[in-house]
C-alpha positions in Angstrom: -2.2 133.6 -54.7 0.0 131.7 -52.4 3.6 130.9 -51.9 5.4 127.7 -50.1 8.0 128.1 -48.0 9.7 125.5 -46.2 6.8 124.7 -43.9 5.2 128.4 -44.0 2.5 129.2 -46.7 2.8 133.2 -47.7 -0.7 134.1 -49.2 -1.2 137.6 -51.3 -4.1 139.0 -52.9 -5.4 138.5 -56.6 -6.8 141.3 -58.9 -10.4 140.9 -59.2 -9.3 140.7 -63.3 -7.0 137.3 -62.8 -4.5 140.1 -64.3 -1.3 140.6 -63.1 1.2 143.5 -63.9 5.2 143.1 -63.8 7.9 145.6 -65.0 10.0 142.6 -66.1 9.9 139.4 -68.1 9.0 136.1 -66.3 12.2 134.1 -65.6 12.3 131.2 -68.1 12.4 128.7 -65.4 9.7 127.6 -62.5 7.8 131.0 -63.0 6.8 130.9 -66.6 6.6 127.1 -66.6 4.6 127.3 -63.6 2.4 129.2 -64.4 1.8 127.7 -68.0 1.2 124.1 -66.5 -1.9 125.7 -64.6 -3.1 128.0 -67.6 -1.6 131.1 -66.8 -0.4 133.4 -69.5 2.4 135.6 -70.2 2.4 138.5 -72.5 4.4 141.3 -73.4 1.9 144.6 -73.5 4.4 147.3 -74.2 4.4 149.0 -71.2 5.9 145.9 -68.9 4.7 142.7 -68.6 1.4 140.9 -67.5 0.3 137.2 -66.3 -3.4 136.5 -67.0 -5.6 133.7 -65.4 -9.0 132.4 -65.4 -11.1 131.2 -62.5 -10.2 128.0 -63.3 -7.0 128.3 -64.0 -6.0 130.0 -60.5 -8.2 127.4 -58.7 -5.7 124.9 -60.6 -2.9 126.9 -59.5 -3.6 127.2 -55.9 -4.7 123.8 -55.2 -1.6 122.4 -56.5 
């Protein structure tokens, strides 16, 4: 995954599943919209939350 800033480009690793874990919700603005343009998806699993992807999808993601 990667991450603009200004001019910098931050770059952090992926789970080999396309499955990320949070403890809290996604924020109802850029991050859940985001992520929805490019095919990600939020669910609620009961013990937090997570944000699947596909190979596609994060391909679409990170070539934005």
């Amino acid at each position: 995954m990667a991450m603009q800033w200004g001019t910098a480009v931050y770059l952090y690793p992926i789970e080999s599943t396309y499955v990320e874990r949070y403890a809290r919700p996604p924020a109802p603005g850029k991050q859940l919209i985001e992520a929805r343009m490019y095919g990600g998806q939020w669910q609620a699993d009961g013990r937090g939350w997570t944000l699947s992807w596909t190979a596609d999808s994060i391909l679409r993601f990170l070539s934005q």
